[in-house]
Backbone bond lengths (Angstrom), bond angles and torsions (degrees), N, CA, C in turn:
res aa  C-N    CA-C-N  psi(-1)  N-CA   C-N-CA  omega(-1)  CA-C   N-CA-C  phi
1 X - - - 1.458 - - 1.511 110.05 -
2 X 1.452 120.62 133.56 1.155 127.91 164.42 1.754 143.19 -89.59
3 X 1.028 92.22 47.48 1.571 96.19 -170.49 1.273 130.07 -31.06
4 X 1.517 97.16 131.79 1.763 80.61 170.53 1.700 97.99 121.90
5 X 1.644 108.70 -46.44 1.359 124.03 -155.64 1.471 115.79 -119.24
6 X 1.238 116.08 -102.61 1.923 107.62 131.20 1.369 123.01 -129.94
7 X 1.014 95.70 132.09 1.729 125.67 178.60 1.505 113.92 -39.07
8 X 1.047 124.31 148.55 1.677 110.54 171.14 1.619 95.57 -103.92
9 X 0.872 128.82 9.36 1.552 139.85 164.31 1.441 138.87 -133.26
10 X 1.457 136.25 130.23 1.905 109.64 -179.70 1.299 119.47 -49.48
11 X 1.169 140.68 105.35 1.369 139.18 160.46 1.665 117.73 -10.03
12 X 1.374 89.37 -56.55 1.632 107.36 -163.58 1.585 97.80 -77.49
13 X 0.995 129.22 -52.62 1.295 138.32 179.77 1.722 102.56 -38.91
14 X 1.164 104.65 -63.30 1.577 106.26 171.91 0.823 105.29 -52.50
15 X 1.318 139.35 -79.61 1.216 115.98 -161.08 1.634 130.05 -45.36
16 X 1.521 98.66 -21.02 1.446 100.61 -162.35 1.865 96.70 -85.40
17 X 1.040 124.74 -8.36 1.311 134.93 159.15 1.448 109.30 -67.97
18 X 0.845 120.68 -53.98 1.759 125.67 -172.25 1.389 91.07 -70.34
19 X 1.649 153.71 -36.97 1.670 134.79 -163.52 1.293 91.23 95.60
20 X 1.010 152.12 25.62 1.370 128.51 -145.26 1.580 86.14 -120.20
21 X 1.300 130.23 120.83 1.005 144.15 177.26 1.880 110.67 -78.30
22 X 1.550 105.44 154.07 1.232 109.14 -161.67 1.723 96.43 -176.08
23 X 1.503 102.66 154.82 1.718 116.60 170.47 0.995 111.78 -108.69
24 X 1.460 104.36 161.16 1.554 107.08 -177.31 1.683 93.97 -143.56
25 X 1.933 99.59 111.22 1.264 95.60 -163.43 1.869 97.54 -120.14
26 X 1.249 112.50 149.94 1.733 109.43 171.19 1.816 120.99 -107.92
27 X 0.905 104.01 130.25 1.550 111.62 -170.48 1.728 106.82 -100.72
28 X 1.400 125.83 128.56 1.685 116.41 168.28 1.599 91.40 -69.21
29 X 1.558 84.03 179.25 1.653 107.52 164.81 2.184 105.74 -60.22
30 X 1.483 94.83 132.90 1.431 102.36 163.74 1.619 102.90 73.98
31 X 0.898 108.54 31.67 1.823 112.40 -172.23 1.757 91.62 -108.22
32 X 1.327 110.11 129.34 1.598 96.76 171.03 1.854 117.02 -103.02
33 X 1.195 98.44 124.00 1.769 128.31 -172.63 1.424 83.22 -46.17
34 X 1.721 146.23 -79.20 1.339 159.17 -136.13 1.287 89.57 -159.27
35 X 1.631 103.15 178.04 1.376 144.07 171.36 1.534 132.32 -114.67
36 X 0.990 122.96 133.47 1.440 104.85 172.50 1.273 94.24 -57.90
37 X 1.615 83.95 150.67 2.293 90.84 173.67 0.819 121.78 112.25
38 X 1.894 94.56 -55.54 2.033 99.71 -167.65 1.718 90.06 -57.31
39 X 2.218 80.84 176.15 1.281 98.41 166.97 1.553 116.95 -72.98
40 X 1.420 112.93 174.21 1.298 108.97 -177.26 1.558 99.78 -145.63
41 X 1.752 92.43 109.10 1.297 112.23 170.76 0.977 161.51 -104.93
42 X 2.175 87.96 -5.47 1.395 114.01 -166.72 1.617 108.57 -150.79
43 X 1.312 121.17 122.55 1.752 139.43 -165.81 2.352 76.51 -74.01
44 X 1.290 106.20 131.68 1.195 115.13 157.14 1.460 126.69 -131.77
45 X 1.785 120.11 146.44 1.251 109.96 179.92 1.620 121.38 -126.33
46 X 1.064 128.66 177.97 1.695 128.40 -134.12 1.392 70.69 -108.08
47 X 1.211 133.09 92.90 2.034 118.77 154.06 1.685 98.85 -59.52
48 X 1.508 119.44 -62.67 1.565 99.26 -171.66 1.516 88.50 -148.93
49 X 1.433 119.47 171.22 1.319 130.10 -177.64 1.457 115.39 101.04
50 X 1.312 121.09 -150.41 1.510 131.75 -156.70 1.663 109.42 -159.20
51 X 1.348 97.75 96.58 1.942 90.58 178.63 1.800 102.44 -109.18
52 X 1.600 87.88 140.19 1.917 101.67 -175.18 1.679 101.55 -101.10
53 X 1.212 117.91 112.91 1.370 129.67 156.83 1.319 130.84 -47.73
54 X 1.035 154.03 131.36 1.713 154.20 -176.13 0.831 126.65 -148.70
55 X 0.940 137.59 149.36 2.145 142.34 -176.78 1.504 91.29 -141.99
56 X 1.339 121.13 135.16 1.435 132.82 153.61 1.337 123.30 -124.96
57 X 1.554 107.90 126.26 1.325 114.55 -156.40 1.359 105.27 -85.18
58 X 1.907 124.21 166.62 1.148 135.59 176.71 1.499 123.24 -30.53
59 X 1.562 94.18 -39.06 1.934 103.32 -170.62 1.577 98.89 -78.15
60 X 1.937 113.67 -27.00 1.751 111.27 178.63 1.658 94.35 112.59
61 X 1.442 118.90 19.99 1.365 95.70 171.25 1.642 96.07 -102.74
62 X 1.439 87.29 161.41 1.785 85.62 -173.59 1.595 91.06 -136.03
63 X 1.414 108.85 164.59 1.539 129.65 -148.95 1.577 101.13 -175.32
64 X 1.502 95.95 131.23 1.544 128.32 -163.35 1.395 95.97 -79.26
65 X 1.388 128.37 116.54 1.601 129.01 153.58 1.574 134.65 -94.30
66 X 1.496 87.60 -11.67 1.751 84.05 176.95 1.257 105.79 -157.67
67 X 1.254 137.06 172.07 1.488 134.21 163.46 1.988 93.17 -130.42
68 X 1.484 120.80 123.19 1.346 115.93 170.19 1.700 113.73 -107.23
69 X 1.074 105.69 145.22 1.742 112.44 166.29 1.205 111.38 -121.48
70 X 1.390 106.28 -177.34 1.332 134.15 -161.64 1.604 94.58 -65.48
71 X 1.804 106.82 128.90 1.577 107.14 176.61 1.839 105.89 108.46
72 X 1.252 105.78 -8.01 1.800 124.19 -154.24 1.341 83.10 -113.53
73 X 1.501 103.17 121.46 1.555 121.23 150.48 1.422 141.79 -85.85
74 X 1.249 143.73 135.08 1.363 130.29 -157.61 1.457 116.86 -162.49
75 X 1.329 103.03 141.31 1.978 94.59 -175.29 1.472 113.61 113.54
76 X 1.624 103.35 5.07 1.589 102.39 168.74 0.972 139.34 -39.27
77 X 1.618 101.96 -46.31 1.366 105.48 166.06 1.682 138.92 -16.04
78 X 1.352 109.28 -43.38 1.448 139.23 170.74 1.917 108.41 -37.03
79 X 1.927 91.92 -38.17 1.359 82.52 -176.77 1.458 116.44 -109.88
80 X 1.536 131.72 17.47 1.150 139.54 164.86 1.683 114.86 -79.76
81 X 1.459 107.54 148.34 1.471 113.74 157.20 1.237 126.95 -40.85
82 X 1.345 147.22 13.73 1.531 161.16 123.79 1.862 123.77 -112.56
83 X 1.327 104.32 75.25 1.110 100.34 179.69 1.340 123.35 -38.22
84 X 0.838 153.38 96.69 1.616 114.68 -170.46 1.773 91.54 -172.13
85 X 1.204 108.02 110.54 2.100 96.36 177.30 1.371 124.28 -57.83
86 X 1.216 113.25 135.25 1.492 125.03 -178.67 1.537 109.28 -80.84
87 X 1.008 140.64 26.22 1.698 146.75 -160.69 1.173 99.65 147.41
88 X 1.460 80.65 173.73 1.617 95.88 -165.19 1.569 102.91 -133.38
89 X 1.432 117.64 137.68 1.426 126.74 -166.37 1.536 122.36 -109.02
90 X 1.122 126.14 126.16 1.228 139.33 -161.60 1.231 119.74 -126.90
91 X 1.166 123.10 117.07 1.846 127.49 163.05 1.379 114.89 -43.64
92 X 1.182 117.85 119.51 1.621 120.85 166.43 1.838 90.98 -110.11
93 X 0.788 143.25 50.91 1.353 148.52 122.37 1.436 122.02 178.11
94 X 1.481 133.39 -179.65 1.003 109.63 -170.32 1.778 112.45 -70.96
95 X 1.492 106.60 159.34 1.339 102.72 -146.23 1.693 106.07 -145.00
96 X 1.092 130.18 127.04 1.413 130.67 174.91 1.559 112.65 -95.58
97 X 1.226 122.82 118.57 1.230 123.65 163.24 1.628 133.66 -108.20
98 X 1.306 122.67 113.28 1.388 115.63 -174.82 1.928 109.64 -80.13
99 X 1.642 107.64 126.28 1.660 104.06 -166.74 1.300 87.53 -114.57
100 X 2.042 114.76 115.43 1.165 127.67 171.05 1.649 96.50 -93.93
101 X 1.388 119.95 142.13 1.769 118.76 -179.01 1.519 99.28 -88.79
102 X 1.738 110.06 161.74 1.656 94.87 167.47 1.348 131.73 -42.03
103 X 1.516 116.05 -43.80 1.436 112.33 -164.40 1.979 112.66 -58.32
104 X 1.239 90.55 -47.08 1.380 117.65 177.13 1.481 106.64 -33.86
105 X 1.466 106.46 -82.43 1.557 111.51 170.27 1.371 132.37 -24.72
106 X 1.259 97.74 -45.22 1.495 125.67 -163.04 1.331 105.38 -63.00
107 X 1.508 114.03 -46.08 1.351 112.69 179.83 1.159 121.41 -90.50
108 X 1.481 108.70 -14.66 1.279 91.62 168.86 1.410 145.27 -84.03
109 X 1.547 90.09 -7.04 1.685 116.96 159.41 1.507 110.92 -55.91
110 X 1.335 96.64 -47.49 1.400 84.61 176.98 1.065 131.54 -110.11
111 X 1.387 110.02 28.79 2.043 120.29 151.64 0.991 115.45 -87.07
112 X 1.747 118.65 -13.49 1.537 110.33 -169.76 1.895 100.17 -153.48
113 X 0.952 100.50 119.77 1.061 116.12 -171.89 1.773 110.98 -74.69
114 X 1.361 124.51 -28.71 1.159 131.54 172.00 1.507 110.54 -44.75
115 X 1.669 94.13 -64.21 1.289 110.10 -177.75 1.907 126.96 -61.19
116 X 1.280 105.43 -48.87 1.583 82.09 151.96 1.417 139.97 -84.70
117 X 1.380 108.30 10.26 1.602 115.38 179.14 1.951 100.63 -80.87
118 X 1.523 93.01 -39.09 1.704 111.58 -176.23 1.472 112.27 -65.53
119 X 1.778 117.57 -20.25 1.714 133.05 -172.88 1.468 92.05 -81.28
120 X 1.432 108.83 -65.22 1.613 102.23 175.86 1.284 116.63 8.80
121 X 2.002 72.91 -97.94 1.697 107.99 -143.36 1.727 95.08 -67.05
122 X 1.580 123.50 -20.58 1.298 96.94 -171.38 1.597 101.67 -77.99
123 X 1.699 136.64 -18.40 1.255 143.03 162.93 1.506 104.44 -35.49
124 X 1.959 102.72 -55.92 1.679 81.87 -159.12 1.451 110.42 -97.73
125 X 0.912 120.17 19.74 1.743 144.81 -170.05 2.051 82.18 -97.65
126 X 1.056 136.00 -70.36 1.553 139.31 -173.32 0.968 96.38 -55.56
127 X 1.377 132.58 -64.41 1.962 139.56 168.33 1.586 102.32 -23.64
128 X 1.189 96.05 -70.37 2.053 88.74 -167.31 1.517 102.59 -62.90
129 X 1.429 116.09 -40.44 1.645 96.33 179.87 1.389 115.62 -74.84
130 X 1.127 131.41 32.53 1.640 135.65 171.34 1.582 89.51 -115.62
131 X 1.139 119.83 -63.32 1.426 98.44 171.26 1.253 121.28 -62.38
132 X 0.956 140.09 -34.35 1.375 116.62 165.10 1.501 124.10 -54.98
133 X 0.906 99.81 -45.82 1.512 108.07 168.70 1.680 109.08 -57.06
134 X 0.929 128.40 -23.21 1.986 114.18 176.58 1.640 68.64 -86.83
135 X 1.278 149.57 -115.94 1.578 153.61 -119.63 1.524 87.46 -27.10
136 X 1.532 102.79 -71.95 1.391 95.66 -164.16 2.006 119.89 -38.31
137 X 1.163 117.66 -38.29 1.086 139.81 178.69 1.533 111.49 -52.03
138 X 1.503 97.88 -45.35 1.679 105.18 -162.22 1.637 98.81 -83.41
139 X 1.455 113.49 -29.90 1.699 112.69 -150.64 1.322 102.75 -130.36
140 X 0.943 137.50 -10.23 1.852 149.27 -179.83 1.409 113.86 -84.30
141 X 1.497 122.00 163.68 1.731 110.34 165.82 1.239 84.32 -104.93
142 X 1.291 94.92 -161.03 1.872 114.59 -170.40 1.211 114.01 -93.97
143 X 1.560 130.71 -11.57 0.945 140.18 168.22 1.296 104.08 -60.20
144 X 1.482 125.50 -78.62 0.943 138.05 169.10 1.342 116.08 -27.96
145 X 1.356 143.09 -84.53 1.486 154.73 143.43 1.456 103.06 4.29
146 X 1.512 126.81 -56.27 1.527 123.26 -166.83 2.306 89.36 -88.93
147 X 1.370 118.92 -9.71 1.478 103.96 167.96 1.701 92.65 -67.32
148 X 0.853 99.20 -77.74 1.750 118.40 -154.51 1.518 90.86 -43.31
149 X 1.367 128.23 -36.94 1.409 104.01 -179.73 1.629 127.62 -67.80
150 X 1.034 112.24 -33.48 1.592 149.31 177.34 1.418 99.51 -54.01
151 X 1.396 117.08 -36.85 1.565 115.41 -157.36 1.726 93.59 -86.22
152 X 2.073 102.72 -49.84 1.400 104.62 175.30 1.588 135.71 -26.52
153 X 1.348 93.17 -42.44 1.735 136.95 -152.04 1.486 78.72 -66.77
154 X 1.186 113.21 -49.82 1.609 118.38 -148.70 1.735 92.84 -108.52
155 X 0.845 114.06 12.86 1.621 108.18 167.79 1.530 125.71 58.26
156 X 1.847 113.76 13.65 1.277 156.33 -172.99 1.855 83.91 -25.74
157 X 1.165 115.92 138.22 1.556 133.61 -178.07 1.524 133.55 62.55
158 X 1.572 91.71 11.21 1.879 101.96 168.48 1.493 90.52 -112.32
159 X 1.416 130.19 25.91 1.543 106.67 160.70 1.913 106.24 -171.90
160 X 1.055 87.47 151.92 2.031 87.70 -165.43 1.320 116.39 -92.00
161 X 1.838 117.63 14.46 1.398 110.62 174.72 1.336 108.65 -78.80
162 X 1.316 90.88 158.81 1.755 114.63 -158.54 1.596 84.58 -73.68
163 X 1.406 126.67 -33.47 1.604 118.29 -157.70 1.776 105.36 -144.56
164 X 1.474 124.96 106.35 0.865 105.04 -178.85 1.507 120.93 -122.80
165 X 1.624 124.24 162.44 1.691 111.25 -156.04 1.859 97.98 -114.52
166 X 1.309 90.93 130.63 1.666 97.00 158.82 1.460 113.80 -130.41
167 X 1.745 102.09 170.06 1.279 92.75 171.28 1.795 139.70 -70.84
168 X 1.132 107.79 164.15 1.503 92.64 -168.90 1.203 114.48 -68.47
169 X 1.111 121.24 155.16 1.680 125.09 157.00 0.996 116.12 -124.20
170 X 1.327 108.54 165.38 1.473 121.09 -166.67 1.547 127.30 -79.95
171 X 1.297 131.35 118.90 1.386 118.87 -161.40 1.636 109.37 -42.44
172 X 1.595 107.19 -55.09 1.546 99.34 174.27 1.737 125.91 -41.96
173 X 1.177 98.88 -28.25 1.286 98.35 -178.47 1.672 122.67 -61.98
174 X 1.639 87.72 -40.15 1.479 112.28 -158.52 1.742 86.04 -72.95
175 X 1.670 126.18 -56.86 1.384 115.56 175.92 1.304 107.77 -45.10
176 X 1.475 137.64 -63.23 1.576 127.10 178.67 1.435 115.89 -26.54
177 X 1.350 101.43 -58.76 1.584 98.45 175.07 1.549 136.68 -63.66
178 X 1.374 112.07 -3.94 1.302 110.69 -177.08 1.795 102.94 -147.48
179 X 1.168 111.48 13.56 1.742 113.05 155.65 1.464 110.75 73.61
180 X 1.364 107.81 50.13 1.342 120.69 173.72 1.627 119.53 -147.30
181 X 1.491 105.75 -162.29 1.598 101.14 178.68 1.377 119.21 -91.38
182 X 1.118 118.23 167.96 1.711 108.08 156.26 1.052 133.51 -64.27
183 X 1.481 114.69 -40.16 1.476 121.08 150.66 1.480 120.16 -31.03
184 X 1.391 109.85 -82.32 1.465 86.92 169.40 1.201 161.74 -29.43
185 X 1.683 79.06 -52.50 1.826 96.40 153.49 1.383 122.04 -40.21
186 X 1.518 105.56 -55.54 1.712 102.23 -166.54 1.320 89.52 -69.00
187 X 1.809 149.13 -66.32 1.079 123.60 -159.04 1.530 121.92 -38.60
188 X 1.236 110.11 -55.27 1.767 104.04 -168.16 1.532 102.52 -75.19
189 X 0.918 161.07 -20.70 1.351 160.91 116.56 1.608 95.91 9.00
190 X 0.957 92.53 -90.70 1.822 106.12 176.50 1.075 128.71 -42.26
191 X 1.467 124.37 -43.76 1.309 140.65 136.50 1.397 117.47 -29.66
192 X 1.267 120.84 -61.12 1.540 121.20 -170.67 1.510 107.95 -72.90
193 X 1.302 107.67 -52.14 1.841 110.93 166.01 1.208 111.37 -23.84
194 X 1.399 113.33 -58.69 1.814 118.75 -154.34 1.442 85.19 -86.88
195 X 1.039 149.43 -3.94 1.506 139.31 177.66 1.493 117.90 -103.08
196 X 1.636 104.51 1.52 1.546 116.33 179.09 1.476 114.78 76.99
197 X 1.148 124.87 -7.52 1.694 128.90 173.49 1.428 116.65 -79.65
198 X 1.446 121.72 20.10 1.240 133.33 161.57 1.220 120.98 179.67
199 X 1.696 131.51 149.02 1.078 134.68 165.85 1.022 113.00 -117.07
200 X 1.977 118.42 176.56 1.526 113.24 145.95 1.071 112.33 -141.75
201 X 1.442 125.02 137.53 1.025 150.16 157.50 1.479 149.93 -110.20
202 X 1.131 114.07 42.51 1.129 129.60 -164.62 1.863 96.10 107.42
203 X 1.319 98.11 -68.41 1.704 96.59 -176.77 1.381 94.95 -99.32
204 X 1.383 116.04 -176.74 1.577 127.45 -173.05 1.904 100.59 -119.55
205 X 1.380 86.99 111.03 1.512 119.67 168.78 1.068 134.54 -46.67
206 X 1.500 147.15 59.06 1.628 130.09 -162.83 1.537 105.11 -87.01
207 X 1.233 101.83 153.98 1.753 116.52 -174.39 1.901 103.37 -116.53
208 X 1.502 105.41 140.53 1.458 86.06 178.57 1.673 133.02 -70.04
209 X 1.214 95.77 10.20 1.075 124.65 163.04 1.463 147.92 -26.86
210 X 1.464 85.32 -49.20 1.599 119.13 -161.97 1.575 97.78 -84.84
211 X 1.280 115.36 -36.19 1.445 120.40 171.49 2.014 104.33 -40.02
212 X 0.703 117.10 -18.58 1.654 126.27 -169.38 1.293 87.24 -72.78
213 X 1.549 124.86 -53.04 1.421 100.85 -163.54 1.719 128.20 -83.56
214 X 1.481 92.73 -13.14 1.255 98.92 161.40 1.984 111.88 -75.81
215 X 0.532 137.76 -74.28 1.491 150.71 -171.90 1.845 95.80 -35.02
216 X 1.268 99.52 -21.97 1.784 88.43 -173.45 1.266 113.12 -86.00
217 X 1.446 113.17 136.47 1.216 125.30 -160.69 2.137 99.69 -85.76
């Protein structure tokens, strides 16, 4: 089983085999799921929509760490020796969230072995892309940094179309996410347009293309 991505089983379905009780809550756009801070009591998963990750630091600047979709688990925290969320999660559209509680989880890890073998690896699969993400940070330009984000966005290597569409985001956003300006942003945007490695059309277009600018040395 692949968690996180697609399942080789319904999630929900299992659970609903196991008794295992659970909510099923809906968020608008810009509604925040948690807080950094709060407690953390409950592992949650993306049924459909778009949740934006954030950390804001002591001085109040805040900075984008993740973007999750549908299939994306979140809220582990719940099951570490400091419960307590490290960011704070936000709907970027309207958004369904399924809220499994610790106990819940717990067993169901251990009714099915797929399923926490599948929690893992999608844990340490998010782990390496946070480190990658500081490298990229430390040793990349922003060009580069806003490719690789673009590709994320689009979930670049779970599917073989030549061109695939997501929703738009917001240039600011896209600088949040990769530690730059908006300006910048809009230049290579513009840049990449006129180079055919993206469109927009209502939604924003990636071409496999764009992988070029990451890969270039």
């Amino acid at each position: 089983m692949k968690v996180g991505r697609k399942p080789a089983f319904d999630v929900e379905s299992f659970f609903d085999s196991l008794g295992i009780v659970r909510e099923v809550r809906e968020f608008r756009r810009n509604q925040i799921i948690f807080s950094q801070g709060d407690s953390a009591r409950d592992v949650l998963f993306v049924r459909k929509g778009r949740v934006k990750r954030t950390v804001v630091s002591r001085s109040g600047k805040e900075a984008v760490v993740g973007i999750l979709g549908p299939g994306d688990f979140f809220g582990e925290w719940c099951l570490s020796e400091q419960p307590v969320y490290i960011a704070t999660a936000t709907a970027m559209a309207p958004t369904t969230i399924l809220v499994i509680g610790k106990e819940g989880i717990l067993r169901a890890f251990h009714a099915e072995h797929a399923l926490s073998d599948g929690f893992i690896a999608y844990l340490l699969t998010r782990t390496l892309r946070i480190e990658e993400d500081l490298i990229d940070q430390l040793f990349n330009s922003a060009e580069k940094r806003l490719a690789r984000a673009l590709l994320r966005l689009s979930r670049y290597g779970e599917q073989r179309d030549l061109e695939t569409r997501i929703p738009k985001v917001s240039q600011q956003l896209l600088a949040e996410m990769i530690g730059t300006t908006r300006t910048h942003v809009n230049y290579f945007m513009n840049k990449f347009r006129r180079l055919g490695f993206i469109d927009y059309n209502g939604e924003l277009i990636l071409r496999r293309s764009l992988l070029n600018v990451v890969l270039r040395e």
